[in-house]
C-alpha positions in Angstrom: 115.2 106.7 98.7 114.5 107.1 95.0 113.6 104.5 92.7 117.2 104.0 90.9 118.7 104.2 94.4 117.3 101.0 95.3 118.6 98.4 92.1 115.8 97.1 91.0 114.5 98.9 87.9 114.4 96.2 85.3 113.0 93.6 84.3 112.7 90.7 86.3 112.0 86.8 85.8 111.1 84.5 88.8 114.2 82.1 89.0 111.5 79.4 90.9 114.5 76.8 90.8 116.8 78.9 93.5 113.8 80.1 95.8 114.5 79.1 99.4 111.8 78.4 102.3 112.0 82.1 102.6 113.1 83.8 99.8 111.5 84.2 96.1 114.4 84.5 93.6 113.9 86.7 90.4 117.3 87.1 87.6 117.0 90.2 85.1 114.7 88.7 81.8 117.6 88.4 80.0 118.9 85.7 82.5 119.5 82.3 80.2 117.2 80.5 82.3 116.8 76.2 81.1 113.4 75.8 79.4 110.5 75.1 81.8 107.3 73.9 81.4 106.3 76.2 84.3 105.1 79.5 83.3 107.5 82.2 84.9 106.3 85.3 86.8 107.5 88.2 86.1 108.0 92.0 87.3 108.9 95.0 85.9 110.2 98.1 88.2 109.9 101.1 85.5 112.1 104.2 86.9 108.8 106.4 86.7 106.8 104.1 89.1 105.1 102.2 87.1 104.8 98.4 87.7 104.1 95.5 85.6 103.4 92.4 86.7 103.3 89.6 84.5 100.6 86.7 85.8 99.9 83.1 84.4 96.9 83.7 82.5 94.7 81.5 79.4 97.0 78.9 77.9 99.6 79.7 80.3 100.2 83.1 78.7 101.9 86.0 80.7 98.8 88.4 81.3 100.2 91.6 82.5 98.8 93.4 85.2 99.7 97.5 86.1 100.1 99.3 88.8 102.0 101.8 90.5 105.4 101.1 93.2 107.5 103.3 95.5 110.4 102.5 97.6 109.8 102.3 101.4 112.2 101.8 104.2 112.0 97.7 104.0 111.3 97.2 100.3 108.8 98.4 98.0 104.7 98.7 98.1 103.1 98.4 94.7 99.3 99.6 94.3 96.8 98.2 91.8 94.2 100.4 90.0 91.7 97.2 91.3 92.6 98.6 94.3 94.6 96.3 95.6 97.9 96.3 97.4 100.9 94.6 97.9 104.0 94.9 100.0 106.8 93.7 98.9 110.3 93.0 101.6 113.4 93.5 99.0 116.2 91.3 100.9 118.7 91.9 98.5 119.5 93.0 95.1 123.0 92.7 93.4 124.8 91.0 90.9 122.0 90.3 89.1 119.7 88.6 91.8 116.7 90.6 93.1 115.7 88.1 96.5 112.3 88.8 97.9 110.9 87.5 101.1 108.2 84.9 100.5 
C-alpha cells in the first residue's frame, strides 16, 4: 500500500465536535468549520512521508511538530525525530472525513 493509495494525503483539521466515544474526527483544512475558542489539532499526510503535526502551543498557537509516516496494514505509524512513536488505526477515509480510532 502506497501512501496515495490510502486517502489521506492532505491536510487535516480535528472536527472535535463529531468525535464519538471511539472515533477522533478530522475534515480536510479547508472544511468551513464554526469559530471555536478551542485550538484545533491538526495533521498533514505529505505524499513523500513526511508528517506534520500541528500541537497547541504558547498562546494557543499551532506549534508544528515533524516527523515521518507510512501506511501499515491497519492504518498508519508516524515516527518522530525525538524519537517517539505513534500508531495511528485509520477507520475510514472518504468524502471528506478522515475517522481515527481514539
Amino acid at each position: 500500500m502506497t501512501a496515495p493509495d490510502i486517502g489521506i494525503v492532505g491536510e487535516w483539521l480535528h472536527s472535535y465536535e463529531e468525535d464519538t466515544d471511539d472515533a477522533e474526527v478530522y475534515r480536510p483544512a479547508r472544511h468551513p468549520f464554526r469559530p471555536s475558542r478551542r485550538p484545533r489539532r491538526g495533521l498533514e499526510f505529505r505524499a513523500d512521508g513526511t508528517f506534520v503535526e500541528l500541537r497547541p502551543g504558547p498562546a494557543d498557537r499551532p506549534r508544528p511538530v515533524t516527523g515521518r509516516w507510512h501506511a501499515r496494514e491497519r492504518g498508519v505509524r508516524v515516527v518522530f525525530p525525538e524519537g517517539g512513536r505513534t500508531d495511528l488505526t485509520v477507520l475510514s477515509c472518504r468524502d471528506g472525513v478522515l475517522t481515527i480510532a481514539k
